[in-house]
C-alpha angles and dihedrals in degrees: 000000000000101000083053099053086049089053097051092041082053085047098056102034076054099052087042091057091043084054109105106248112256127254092267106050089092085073089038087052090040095054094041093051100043085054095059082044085053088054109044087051089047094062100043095055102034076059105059099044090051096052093111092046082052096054100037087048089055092043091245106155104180087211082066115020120081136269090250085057090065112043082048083068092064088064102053073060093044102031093084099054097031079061091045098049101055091041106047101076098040089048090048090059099048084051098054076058107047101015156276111249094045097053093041079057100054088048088056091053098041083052100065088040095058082042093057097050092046086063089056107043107139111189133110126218119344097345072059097047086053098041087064093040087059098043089043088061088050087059092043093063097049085048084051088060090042091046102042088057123027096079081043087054095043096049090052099051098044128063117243094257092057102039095091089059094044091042088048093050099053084043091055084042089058084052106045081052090058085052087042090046088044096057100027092050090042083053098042095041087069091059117030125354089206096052084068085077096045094069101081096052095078101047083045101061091042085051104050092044083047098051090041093055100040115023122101132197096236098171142081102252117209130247115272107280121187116252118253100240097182105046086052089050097045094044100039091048091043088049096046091044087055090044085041104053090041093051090052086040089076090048113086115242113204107315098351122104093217128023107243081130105054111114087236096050089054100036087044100055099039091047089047094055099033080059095040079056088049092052098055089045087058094054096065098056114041129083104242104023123189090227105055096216099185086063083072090063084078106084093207091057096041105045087043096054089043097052088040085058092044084043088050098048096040086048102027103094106018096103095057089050089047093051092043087048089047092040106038110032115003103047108050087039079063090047099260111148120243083243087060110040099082092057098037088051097044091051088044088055092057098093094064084062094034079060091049093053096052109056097020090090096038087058105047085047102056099040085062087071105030112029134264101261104082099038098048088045102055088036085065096047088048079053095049096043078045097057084041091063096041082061094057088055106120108229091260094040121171106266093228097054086047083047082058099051089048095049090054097052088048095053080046090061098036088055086052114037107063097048103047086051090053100040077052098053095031094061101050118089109253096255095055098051106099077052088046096046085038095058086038087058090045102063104042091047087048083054097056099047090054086042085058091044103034088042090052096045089049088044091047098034084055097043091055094063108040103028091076110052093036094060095047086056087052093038096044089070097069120065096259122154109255090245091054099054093038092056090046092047089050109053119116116282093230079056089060095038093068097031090060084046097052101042097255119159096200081192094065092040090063100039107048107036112070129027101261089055089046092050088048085048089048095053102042116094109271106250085041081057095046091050106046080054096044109113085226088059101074091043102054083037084068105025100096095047087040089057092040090059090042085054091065087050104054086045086052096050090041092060091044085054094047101053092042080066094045086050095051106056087071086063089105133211125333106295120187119176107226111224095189094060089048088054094041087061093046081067099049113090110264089230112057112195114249098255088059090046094052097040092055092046093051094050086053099050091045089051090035090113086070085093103066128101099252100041119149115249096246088051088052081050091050097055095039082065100038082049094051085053103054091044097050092039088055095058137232100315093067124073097273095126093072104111104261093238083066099053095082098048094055095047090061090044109037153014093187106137123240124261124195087343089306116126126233100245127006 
């Protein structure tokens, strides 16, 4: 009897996932999707404004503590996007296996459990510090299965001319959860720094009960494959030695400042990128490889992912800057007390978002209806003049002309975001598109991860070697013994960095906690005393070097920009795979007889004309149809599944041969 019940429960389950999904699954796929996105967002953000509640939680002073400690605490930020980079693709492609919807499930579900066990970390110090990497690689995981497949999800369930809209609104939703993440975390770090992880359990469990009940597998999976063990473990270890040797760069070696020199840096970043070559090369040989390359060959996929990877470098680690620079510097130096400063920066921050939220949807709407290439273009240069004016900013700048340069960055970015998403996943057949949302994925999240890493060695390289010199000028005005203001002005800069960020006055560090500190105090003029001990002291001591660093990154992110919208504007024409006339040649016979197969060869070579420059519109009409016969007369293994409006185009621009149903040049 119970092996019954359980046969008919599997038959129905089976028949109700055979049912065709209502009108109205589109807006269920939509809202559940954007929820993973929420929370996602949510968790990146509440993150980075609660960095000094963190450290102070686990006991790191960055005055004691060693120089290992801190670059650990790059990785709590990193670990969640180092874990969803080398899994995304790999999890993509099992998906387009055994399915979307399960697998986006189960990241729902892997989410809240590396959330949970965030909560409860219960180390101290560094055994703290590896205890939330740890658990941050748990979440990333979970957020692996979420990313690989919601934009899969989404493009399944929306027509074509839809998907830009869709694809806009869980954008906007990513960006109202970093608004979310930047209040709520400013709120929670005051009271608890871990309550901050306990955010996301909530939204999780709601999510994973949600996606279970309501989501449906709406697309044709592919048969097993092998994974490509090779190609994950070439490209996961080449990936973690270049994250690796960026992250110790910023850390001094010997009597170096920063640690360019250290044989791990070295050995790190040219293995990484001698087994990311490597990578690139496998793929190209085995039978079943974890990067699709033929997917490349469609120009809408490949320029989208390549200006995704230059938009998330020149993005991916602007928001930590800002909030070290608010934090840290701008906003004591303004009177705002350290108690304060998460919540007040994460609410100044708001306008790049607010930016992001305005025009993302407009976006997504019109380029429905005209093509990607012009609004993502134009969306990267609005970032780089953006970035430009953010370089022009004095140390002590107005905040609402500050308010202004971020807005813009952020309509940039919201110009951009939500076509370029939608030209990528258009323009894959329907079969290929967890593969296709996986490598997307890929990308951006690579980009912010190098952002992280390429931002943090320009901060730190620049600091080097201005931060010296500048604090034995400002030093140099108080009556301090030399050795006094050398060893402050020569501190590390990552020392500094998270000082400034945690509200540390080294001065008053040195000075007052030992006898000797307390006898030079003694001895200095009163006001000089009151000062040096000030919380606004530090900050207006390193504001003119911090902005000068700042400066080489906004130049940096403004070229990337830049050439993202060079890049952009060779995307080509709207391209939109058709899935029903992929689906139409599956049902023709493989092996056409020879009459069908003359008589379609000689309608293409008399309309064959059709191809030049100059054709009239009604030959152009002759060989598009032409065209439509033979492919459809030479079966499903020829390219008959490009939508017919695009045959023309590709005679007069290629002869390359089809791969897998991909064409040669897009």
């Amino acid at each position: 009897m119970a092996e019954a019940a359980i046969s008919v429960s599997r038959t129905r389950a089976q028949r109700r996932a055979q049912q065709p999904p209502g009108p109205n699954y589109k807006w269920i796929a939509l809202t559940n999707t954007t929820l993973g996105v929420l929370m996602a967002a949510i968790n990146q953000t509440i993150l980075i404004i609660s960095l000094p509640a963190i450290f102070r939680g686990i006991q790191i002073n960055p005055l004691h503590s060693g120089q290992s400690s801190l670059s650990l605490l790059l990785w709590i930020l990193m670990g969640f996007n180092v874990a969803t980079t080398i899994l995304l693709v790999s999890f993509g492609r099992v998906s387009d296996t055994y399915g979307r919807v399960k697998l986006y499930n189960l990241g729902f579900l892997v989410f809240t459990i590396g959330s949970i066990l965030l909560f409860l970390t219960p180390g101290k110090g560094t055994s703290g510090e590896w205890e939330l990497i740890i658990f941050r690689f748990v979440q990333g995981i979970g957020g692996a299965f979420l990313f690989a497949n919601s934009a899969a999800i989404l493009t399944d369930a929306f027509p074509a001319n839809e998907r830009g809209l869709a694809l806009g609104l869980n954008q906007i939703a990513g960006i109202g959860g970093g608004v979310i993440g930047l209040i709520v975390g400013g709120l929670l770090s005051a009271v608890s720094w871990r309550a901050v992880f306990l955010v996301n359990v909530p939204v999780g469990i709601a999510g994973t009960i949600w996606a279970y009940l309501m989501l449906r597998e709406t697309a044709t999976t592919r048969e097993g494959k092998k994974i490509d063990w090779w190609g994950n473990l070439t490209f996961a270890i080449g990936l973690m030695g270049v994250m690796v040797g960026l992250t110790y760069s910023i850390r001094p070696y010997q009597t170096h400042s920063m640690g360019w020199q250290s044989p791990l840096v070295l050995i790190s970043l040219i293995g990484g990128v001698v087994l990311l070559i490597a990578f690139v090369i496998i793929e190209h040989y085995v039978d079943d490889p974890m990067f699709h390359l033929n997917l490349f060959r469609i120009r809408a996929f490949s320029i989208g992912n390549f200006t995704s990877l230059m938009a998330s470098i020149a993005r991916g680690g602007l928001s930590f800057m800002l909030i070290i620079w608010l934090q840290g510097v701008w906003l004591p130096m303004h009177g705002v007390s350290f108690a304060n400063t998460p919540l007040q920066a994460g609410i100044d921050t708001i306008p790049q978002m607010a930016g992001f939220l305005v025009f993302g949807p407009i976006s997504g709407r019109l380029s429905d209806k005209f093509g990607a290439r012009w609004f993502a273009t134009v969306g990267m240069f609005v970032s780089a003049l953006g970035f430009f004016l953010l370089n022009t900013l004095p140390a002590d700048f107005s905040y609402w002309l500050f308010a202004v340069y971020i807005f813009v960055v952020g309509a940039g970015m919201g110009l951009f975001a939500s076509p370029n998403t939608s030209s990528i996943m258009s323009a894959v057949p329907a079969r290929f598109r967890g593969s296709a949302s996986g490598m997307r994925s890929t990308f951006m999240n690579a980009g912010m991860m190098l952002s992280m890493g390429i931002f943090f060695s320009m901060v730190i390289g620049s600091l080097s070697a201005g931060l010296p010199g500048s604090m034995i000028r400002g030093l140099s005005r108080f009556a301090l013994p030399h050795s006094v203001i050398v060893g402050v002005a020569h501190l590390p800069p990552l020392t500094v960095l998270f000082a400034a960020l945690l509200g540390y006055n080294p001065l008053k560090t040195l000075l007052a906690s030992n006898a000797r500190g307390r006898i030079i105090l003694s001895h200095l003029p009163h006001q000089q005393a009151i000062r040096l001990m000030s919380p606004q002291f530090f900050p207006h001591l390193i504001a003119h070097p911090f902005m000068e660093a700042l400066r080489v990154v906004f130049l940096f992110a403004a070229g990337m920009s830049l050439l993202s919208s060079i890049l952009s504007v060779f995307r080509g024409q709207r391209f939109i795979y058709d899935d029903a006339l992929e689906e139409k040649s599956r049902e023709v016979p493989q092996t056409a007889s020879v009459g069908s197969l003359l008589l379609a060869l000689t309608a293409a070579w008399l309309a064959r004309d059709g191809a030049l420059p100059d054709a009239a519109p009604e030959r152009e009409d002759q060989l598009r149809r032409s065209l439509a016969l033979l492919a459809l007369t030479l079966g499903k293994e020829q390219p008959s599944a490009i939508a017919w409006d695009e045959w023309t185009r590709i005679a007069k621009t290629t002869d390359r041969p089809m791969k897998d149903g991909i064409p040669g040049t897009l």
